[in-house]
KOLDO-34632 format. One line per 10 residues: their letters; for each residue y, x, z of C-alpha. Coordinates in nm, 3 decimals. Each point is the difference from the previous one (the first is absolute). Layout:
A) Y,X,Z  ...
***
This chain:
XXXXXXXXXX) 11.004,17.314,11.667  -0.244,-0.192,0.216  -0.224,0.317,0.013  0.233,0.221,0.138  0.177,-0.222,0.243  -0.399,-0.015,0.174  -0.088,0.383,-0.048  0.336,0.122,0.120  0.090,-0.316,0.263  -0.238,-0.213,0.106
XXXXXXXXXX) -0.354,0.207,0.017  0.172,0.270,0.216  0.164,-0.237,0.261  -0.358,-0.187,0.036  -0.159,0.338,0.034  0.275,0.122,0.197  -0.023,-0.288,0.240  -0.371,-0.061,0.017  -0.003,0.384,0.094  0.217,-0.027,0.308
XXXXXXXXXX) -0.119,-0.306,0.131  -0.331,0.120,-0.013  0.117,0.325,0.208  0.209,-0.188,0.229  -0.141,-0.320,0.093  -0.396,0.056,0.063  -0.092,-0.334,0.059  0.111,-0.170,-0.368  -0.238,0.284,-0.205  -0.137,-0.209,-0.237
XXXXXXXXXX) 0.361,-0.152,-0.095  0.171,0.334,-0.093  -0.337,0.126,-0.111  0.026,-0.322,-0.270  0.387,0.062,-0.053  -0.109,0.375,-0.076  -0.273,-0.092,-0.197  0.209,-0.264,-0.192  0.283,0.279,-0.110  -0.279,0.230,-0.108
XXXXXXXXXX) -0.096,-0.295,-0.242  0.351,-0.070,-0.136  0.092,0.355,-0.055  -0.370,0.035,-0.200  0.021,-0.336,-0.204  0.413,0.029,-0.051  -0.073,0.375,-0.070  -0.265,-0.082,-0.276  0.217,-0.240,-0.191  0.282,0.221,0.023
XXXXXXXXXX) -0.181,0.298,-0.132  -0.187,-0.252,-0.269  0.290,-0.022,-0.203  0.037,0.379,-0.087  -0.195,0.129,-0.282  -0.125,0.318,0.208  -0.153,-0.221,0.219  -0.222,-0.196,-0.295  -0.137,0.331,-0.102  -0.113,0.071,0.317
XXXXXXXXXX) -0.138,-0.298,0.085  -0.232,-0.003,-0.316  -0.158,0.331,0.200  -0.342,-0.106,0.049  0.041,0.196,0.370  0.293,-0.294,0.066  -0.225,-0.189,0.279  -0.103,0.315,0.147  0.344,0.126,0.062  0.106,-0.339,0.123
XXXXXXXXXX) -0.263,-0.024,0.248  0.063,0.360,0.136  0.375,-0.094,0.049  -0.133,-0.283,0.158  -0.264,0.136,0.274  0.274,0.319,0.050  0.253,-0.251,0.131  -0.185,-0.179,0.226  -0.147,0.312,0.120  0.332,0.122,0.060
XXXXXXX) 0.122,-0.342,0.117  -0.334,0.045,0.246  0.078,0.381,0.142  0.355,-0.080,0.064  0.024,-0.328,0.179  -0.216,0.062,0.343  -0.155,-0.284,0.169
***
């Protein structure tokens, strides 16, 4: 229950948050770049546990191209994260 309440609630308002304050309020960067950053975080470590418990997800995660794929997701976001927040 704990899991969802994060992915669905609480990741997207610190995301959501971090996002305008960084686009509104030029002079506090860092602190909605953090709040951002910190949503990002829940959503992945929430997101893992949550998906931990199925049994698709063990299978997949015995893949021996696991960290790979992890790391791509990874680098994509914050290159996304990069292209779409201007400074």
């Amino acid at each position: 229950m704990i899991y969802y309440l994060h992915v669905l609630m609480v990741s997207p308002l610190l995301m959501y948050s971090g996002y305008i304050g960084y686009k509104n309020v030029k002079d506090q960067s860092f602190l909605f770049g953090s709040l951002f950053l910190i949503g990002l975080i829940v959503a992945l470590y929430h997101g893992y546990k949550l998906l931990s418990q199925t049994a698709l997800f063990n299978k997949v995660i015995q893949n021996e191209n696991f960290p790979l794929l992890i790391l791509a997701c990874l680098v994509g976001g914050f290159l996304f994260y990069k292209s779409r927040v201007k400074q």
